[in-house]
N, C-alpha and C positions, 0 to 999 in steps of 0.2 A: 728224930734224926737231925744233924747240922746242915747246917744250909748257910751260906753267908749273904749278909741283908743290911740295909739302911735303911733310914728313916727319910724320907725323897727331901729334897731342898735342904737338908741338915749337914753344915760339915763336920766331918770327926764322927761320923754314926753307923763307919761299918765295921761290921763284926759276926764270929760268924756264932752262931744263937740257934738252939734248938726251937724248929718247929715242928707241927704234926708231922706224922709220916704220911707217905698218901693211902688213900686208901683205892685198892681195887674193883674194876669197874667193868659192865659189859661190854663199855661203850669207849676203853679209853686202852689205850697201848699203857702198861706198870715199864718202868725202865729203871734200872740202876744208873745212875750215874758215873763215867768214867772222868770225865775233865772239860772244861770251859777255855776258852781262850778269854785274856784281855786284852781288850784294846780300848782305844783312844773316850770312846762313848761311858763306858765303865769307871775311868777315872774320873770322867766329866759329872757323872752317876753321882761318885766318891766325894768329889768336892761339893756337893749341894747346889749345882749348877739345876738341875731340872730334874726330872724325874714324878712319878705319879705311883702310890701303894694303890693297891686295891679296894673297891668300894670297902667303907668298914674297917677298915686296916690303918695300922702305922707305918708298918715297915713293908718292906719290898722284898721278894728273893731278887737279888739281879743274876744277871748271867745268859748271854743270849748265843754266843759261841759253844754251842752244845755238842754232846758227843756220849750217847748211854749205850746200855746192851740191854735190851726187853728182856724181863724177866715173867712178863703174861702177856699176852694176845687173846681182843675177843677171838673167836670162830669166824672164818672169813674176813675178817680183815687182811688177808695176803701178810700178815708180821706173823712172827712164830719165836718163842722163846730161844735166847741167844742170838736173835741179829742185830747187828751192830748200826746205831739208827742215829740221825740226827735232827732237833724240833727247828721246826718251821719260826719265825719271829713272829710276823707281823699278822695280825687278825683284821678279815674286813668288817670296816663298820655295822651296827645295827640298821639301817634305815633301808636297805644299802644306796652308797649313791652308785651312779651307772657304772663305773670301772669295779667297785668293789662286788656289786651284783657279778660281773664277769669275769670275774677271778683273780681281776687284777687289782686287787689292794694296796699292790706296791703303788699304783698311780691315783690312790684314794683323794677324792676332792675336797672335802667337805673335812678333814682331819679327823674323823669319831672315829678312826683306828685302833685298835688297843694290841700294844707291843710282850711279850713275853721278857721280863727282866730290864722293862724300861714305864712301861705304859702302863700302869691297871692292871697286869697278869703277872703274876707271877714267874720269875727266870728258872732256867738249869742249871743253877750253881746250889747244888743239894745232893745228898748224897741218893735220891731216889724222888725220879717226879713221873706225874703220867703225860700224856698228849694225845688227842685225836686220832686217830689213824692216816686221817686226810691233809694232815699236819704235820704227819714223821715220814721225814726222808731214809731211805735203807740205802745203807753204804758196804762197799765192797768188804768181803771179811779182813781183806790186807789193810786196811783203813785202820786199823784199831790204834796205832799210835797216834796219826795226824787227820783224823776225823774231825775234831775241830775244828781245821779250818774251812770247813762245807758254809758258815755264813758269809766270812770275806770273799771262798768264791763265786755264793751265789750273787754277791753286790759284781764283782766283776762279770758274770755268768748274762747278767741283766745288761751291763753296759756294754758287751759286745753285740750279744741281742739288739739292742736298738742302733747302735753302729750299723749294722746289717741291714736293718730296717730302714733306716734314713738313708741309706746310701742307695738303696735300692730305687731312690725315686729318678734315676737314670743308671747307664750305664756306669757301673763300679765293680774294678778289681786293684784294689790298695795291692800295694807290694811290702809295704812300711808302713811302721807304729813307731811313734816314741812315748814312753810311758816316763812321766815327772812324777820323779817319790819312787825311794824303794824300799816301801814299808811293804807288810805283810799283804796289803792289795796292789799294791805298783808291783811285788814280785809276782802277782798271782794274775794279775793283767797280762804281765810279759810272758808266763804259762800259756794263758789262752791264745793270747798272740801267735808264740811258738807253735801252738796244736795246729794253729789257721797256716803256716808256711807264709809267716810274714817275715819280713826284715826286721829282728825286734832292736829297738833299741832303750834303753834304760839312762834317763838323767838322774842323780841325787850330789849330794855335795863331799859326802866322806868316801877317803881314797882307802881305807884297811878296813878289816873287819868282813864279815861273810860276804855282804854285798855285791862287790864287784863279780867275785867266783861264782856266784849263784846265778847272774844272769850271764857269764862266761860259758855255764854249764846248762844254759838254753839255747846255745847258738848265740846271744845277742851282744850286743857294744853295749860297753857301760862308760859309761859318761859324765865327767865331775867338773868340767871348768864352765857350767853356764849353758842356760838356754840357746845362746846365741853361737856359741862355740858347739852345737850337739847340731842345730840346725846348718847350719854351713856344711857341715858332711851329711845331712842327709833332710832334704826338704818332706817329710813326712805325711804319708797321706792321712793320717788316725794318728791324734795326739791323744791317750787318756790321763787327763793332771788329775795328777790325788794327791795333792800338796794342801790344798785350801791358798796357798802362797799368793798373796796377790798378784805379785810382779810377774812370778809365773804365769797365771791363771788369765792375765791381759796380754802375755807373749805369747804363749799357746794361741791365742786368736788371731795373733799378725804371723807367726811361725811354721802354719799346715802348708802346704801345695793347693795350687788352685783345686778348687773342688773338694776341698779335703776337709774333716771331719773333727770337731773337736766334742771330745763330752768330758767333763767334769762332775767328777766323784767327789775330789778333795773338799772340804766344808770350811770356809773363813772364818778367821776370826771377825769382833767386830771393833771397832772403838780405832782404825789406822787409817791413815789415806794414804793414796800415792797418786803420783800426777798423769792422765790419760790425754792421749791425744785423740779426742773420740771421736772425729770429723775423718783423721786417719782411719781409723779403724774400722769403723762404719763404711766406710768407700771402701777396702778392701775387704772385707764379707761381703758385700754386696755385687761388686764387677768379679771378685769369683768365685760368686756362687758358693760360700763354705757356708757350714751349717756349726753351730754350738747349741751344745744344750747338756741339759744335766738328769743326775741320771743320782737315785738311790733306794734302796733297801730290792726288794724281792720278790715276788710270788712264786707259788709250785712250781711252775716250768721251771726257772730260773734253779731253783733247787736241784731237779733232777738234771738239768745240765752240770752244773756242776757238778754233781757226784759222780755222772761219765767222766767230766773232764780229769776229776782226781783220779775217776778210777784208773785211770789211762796213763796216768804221770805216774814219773820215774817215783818210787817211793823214798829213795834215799833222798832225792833230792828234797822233796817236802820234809822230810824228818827234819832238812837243814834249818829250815824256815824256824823250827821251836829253839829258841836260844835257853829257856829256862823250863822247867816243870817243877813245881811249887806244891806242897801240899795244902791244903785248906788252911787249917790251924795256922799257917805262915803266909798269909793270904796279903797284908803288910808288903811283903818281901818281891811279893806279886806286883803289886801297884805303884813301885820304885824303883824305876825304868835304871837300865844301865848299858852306858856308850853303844855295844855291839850287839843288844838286842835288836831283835825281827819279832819273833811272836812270844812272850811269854803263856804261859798254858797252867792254870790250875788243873791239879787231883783230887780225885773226887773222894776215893776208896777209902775206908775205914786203915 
C-alpha cells in the first residue's frame, strides 16, 4: 500500500513509498484510511528538524491528524466495521512514570513517550493502518468530511480542561476569552469557547480571507490591530495564545483581568530575543493572583471531548476550517502553504 514517509532528521526525504500493508489482528481495530490533516509539526517532520523511525527502521510513516473507517473489529471491542474512527497520538511510556501509569501521558515526565507519526510508531498517513481499540476514538457518522480535525481539538479539548481545573482553585466564572492566532487551533479554541457561553474573542493580524467570517459565525469579535488594541475592549478573563509569538506570549501575561488565566499552546521559536520588563511582570502575576502555564498534546479523555465537542458544532462551519484537500500522490502541494489557508487535509483513498 502507499503511505507517505521520511527518513527522520533528513531534508528533502519525503515521499510517499510503498509499504507492507497491515496485516489483521485479534487484538487490533484494521481501518481504511480517509485523510490526514497538516499541520505546523508535519512540516517541521519534512524539514529534518526532529523526528525518530521505529526501532529497526529508516523511515517513518508520518501523519498524526487521523481520520479512517474500520474495515474489521475484534469481538467486543465496542468498534464494528464501517465506523468512522480516529487514532489516538501519543503512547504512555514503558516504565511507566506516575502520570503515564494513570492515563495521563499527555503529562509524561520522564519523555519515553512514543508518538504515532512522530516518535517511534508509525503515523496514519497510509492508505490502511491498524490501532488499539483503547486507542481509537469513534466519531459522529456526520464527521466523515472534517474528522481530522479530532487531534487540534483534542490539543484544545485539554487546554480548556485544565483552564477549568486551575481555575477551580477558587471561585471562577469567566465570562471572556481571547484566543491569539487564528490558525486551525485558535479557531477550534474559540469553538470551545463558544460551546462554554463565553465572550469569544479572536486576535490575528490578516484583515481578508475566511478568518474573520469564521469567528463572526461563532458569535465572537475578531481582531487585527494588536494585542493591546483587542484588550482595551475587553480585559479578558482566559487568554489561550497559540502563536508561539513572543511579544505576544509576554502580553498575554500583563493583558488577562485580575484573576485571570493564561495557558499557552503556541510553541516558540528559538534563536530571538525581545526585551522584558520582568520585575513588571512578576509583580503583576503575583498581586493578582493570575495563573500561566502550558498546556500540550492529549489523552483519551481529551479525545472523547472532543469528539462531543465536534460532534455538536455546526458541520458547515468546520467544513470552512479545510482550505485545501490534497490527494497523496500530490502530497508536495500539501506542504506549500498558501495566504488563506486554515487547514489543509491530505486523501487517503486510492
Amino acid at each position: 500500500m502507499r503511505a507517505l514517509t521520511l527518513q527522520p532528521k533528513s531534508k528533502g526525504s519525503l515521499a510517499v513509498t510503498d509499504v507492507p500493508d497491515p496485516e489483521p489482528s485479534d487484538d487490533l481495530l484494521l481501518v481504511d484510511g480517509l485523510a490526514v490533516g497538516v499541520c505546523g509539526t508535519d512540516k517541521e517532520l519534512a524539514a529534518g528538524d526532529y523526528g525518530w523511525a521505529p526501532p529497526g527502521r529508516d523511515r517513518l510513516v508520518i501523519g498524526h491528524e487521523s481520520l479512517g473507517r474500520v474495515r474489521q473489529a475484534p469481538q467486543g471491542s465496542g468498534f464494528a466495521a464501517g465506523d468512522l474512527v480516529a487514532g489516538v497520538v501519543r503512547r504512555p511510556d514503558p516504565v511507566p512514570c506516575g502520570a503515564c501509569a494513570h492515563g495521563q501521558f499527555d503529562m509524561c515526565r520522564n519523555g519515553q513517550y512514543t508518538e504515532r507519526g512522530i516518535k517511534e510508531l508509525d503515523g496514519y498517513a497510509s492508505e490502511a493502518w491498524t490501532v488499539e481499540p483503547d486507542y481509537a476514538i469513534k466519531l459522529d457518522p456526520g464527521l466523515s468530511e472534517v474528522g481530522m480535525l479530532m487531534e487540534p481539538t483534542s490539543v484544545v479539548a485539554k487546554a480548556w480542561d485544565q483552564v477549568e481545573k486551575i481555575g477551580a482553585r477558587a471561585w471562577f466564572e469567566p465570562t471572556s476569552v481571547l484566543v491569539t492566532g487564528a490558525g486551525p487551533i485558535g479557531l477550534l479554541a474559540a469553538l470551545l469557547g463558544a460551546q462554554r457561553g463565553l465572550d469569544v474573542h479572536v486576535l490575528d493580524q490578516v484583515t481578508s480571507g475566511p478568518k474573520p467570517q469564521l469567528v463572526a459565525d461563532l458569535g465572537g469579535t475578531y481582531h487585527h490591530d494588536g494585542l493591546d488594541a483587542a484588550t482595551d475592549k475587553v480585559k479578558p478573563d482566559i487568554i489561550i495564545e497559540c502563536t508561539g509569538v513572543g511579544q505576544l506570549v509576554f502580553g498575554a501575561m500583563a493583558a488577562n483581568a485580575s484573576y485571570g488565566l493564561v495557558c499557552l499552546t503556541g510553541i516558540s521559536g528559538i534563536g530571538r530575543s525581545i526585551s522584558v520588563d520582568a520585575g513588571s511582570l512578576n509583580r503583576e502575576i503575583v498581586l493578582e493572583n493570575d495563573a500561566v502555564f502550558g498546556s500540550v498534546n492529549a489523552n483519551v479523555d481529551h479525545w472523547k471531548a472532543a469528539a462531543e465537542a465536534l460532534g455538536k458544532a455546526d458541520t458547515s462551519w468546520l467544513q470552512r476550517l479545510v482550505s485545501r484537500r490534497v490527494p497523496l500522490e500530490k502530497f508536495a502541494e500539501a506542504f506549500t502553504a498558501q495566504e488563506e489557508d486554515v487547514k489543509v487535509v491530505l486523501t487517503l483513498a486510492s
